[in-house]
Every structure is written in C-alpha cells, then in structure tokens.
C-alpha beads as a LAMMPS data file, in Angstrom:
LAMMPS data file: protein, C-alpha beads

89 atoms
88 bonds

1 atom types
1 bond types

-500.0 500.0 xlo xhi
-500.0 500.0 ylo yhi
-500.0 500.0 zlo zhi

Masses

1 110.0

Atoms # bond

1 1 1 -71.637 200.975 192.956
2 1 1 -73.684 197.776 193.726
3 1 1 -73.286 194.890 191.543
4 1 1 -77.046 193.516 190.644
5 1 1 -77.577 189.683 192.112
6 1 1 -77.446 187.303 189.610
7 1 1 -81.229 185.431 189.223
8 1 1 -79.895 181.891 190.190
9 1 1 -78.530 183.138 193.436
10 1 1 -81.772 185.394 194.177
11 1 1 -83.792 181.545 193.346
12 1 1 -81.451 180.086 195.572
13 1 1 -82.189 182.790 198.641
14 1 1 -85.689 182.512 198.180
15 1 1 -85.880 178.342 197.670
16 1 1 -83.894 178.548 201.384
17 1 1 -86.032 180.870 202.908
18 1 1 -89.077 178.916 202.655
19 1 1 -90.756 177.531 205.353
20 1 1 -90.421 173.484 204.509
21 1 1 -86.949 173.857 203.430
22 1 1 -85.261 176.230 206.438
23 1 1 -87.528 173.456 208.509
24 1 1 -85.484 170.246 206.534
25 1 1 -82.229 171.979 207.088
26 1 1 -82.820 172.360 211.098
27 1 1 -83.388 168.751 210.895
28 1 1 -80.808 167.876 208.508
29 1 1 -77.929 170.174 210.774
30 1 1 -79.826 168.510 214.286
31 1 1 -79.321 164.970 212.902
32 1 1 -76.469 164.549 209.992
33 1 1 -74.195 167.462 210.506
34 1 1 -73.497 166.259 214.455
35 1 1 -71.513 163.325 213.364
36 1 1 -69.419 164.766 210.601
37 1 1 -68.650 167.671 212.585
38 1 1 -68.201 164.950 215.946
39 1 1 -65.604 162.992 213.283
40 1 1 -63.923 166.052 211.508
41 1 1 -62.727 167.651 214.948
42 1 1 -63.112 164.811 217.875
43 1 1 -61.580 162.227 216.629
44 1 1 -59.479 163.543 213.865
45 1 1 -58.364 166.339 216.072
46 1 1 -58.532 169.054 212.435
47 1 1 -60.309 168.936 209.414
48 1 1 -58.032 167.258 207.205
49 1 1 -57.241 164.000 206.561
50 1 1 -54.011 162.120 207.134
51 1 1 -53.689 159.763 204.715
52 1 1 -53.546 160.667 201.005
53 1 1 -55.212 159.740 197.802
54 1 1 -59.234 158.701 197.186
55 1 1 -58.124 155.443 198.951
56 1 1 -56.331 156.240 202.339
57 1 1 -59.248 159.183 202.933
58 1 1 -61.929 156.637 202.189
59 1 1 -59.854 154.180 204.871
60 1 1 -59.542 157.033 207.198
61 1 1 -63.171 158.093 207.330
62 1 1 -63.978 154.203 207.309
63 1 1 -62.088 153.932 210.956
64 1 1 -63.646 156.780 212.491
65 1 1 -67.109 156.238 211.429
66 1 1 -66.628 152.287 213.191
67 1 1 -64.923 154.406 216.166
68 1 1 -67.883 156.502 215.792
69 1 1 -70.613 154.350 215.836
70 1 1 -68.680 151.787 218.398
71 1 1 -68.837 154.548 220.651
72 1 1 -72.637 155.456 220.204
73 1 1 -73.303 152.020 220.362
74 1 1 -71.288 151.402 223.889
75 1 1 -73.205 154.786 225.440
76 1 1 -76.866 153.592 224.288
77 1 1 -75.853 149.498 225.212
78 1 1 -73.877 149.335 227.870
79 1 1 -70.423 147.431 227.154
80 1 1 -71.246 144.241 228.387
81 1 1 -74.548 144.144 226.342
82 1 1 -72.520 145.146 223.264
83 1 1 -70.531 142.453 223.735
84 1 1 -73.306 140.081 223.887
85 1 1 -75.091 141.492 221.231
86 1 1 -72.171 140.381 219.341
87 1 1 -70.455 137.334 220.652
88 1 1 -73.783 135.114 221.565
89 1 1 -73.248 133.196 224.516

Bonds

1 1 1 2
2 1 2 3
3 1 3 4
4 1 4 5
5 1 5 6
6 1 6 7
7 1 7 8
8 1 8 9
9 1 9 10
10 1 10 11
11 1 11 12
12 1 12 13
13 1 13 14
14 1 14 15
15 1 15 16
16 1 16 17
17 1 17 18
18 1 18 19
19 1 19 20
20 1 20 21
21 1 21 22
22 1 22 23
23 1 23 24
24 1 24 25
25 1 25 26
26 1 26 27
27 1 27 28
28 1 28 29
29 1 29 30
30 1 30 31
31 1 31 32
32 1 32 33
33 1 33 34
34 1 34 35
35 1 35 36
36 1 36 37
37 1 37 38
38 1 38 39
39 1 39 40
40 1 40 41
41 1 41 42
42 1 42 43
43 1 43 44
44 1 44 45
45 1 45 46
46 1 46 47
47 1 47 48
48 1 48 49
49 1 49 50
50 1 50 51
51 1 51 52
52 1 52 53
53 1 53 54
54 1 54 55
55 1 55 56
56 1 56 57
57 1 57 58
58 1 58 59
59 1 59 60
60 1 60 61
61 1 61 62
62 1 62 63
63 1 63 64
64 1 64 65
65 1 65 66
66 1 66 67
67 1 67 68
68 1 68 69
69 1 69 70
70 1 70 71
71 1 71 72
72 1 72 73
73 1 73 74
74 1 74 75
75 1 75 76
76 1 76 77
77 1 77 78
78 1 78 79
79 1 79 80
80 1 80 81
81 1 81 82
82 1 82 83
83 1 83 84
84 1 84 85
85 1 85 86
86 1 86 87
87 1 87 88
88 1 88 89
C-alpha cells in the first residue's frame, strides 16, 4: 500500500527542482555550508557543543568563528601582514 504525498511536500519537491533554486543551493552549499561544516567537525572535533545553555553555545560558536576567520585571514595575509594590518606601525 503506498501512502499518497501530501501537496506541501510535492510543492516543496518541485520549488527545489527548479532550475534557479537547485542553482542558489550549489552556491549556497559551495560558499556557506564550508565553514559550518569546517567549524562543526575541525575545530570542534563532533557536532555538539560543549558548553550548555543559549549562552555558553553562543560563546562557543563565537570562539571558533574568530579561530575561524583568524585562520582564513593568516592563509590569504600572510602573518606578518596580519599583524600589521592590525597593530599600525
């Protein structure tokens, strides 16, 4: 027996299937899901969170986004021209 698909899920299918939108969400996984996915595992080493409550997540994800970006930032630069950037001579 085959259950029949419910029309909000059959909307859904066809809304992703469209050219523009399957074309957004290469872009979107090629430019946002890298980092998450680069914080959740790299630097967090799982996919939870150590800390507990809204407040210690929030101040875990706030580190490892700086780590994050530090990082980025030191591979594009260059560590000494960070460091200028930053502390003008």
């Amino acid at each position: 027996m085959c259950l029949p698909i419910a029309p909000s899920i059959t909307r859904a299918m066809e809304r992703c299937s469209t050219v523009p939108r399957s074309a957004a969400m290469r872009l979107r996984r090629s430019t946002v899901e890298h980092p998450f996915g680069t914080l959740k595992y790299r630097i967090f080493g799982h996919p939870r969170f150590l800390l507990r409550g809204l407040g210690g997540a929030q101040t875990e994800i706030s580190l490892g986004t700086m780590a994050y970006n530090l990082k980025w930032m030191i591979k594009v630069l260059g560590a000494s021209r960070l460091v200028h950037q930053i502390i003008p001579a």
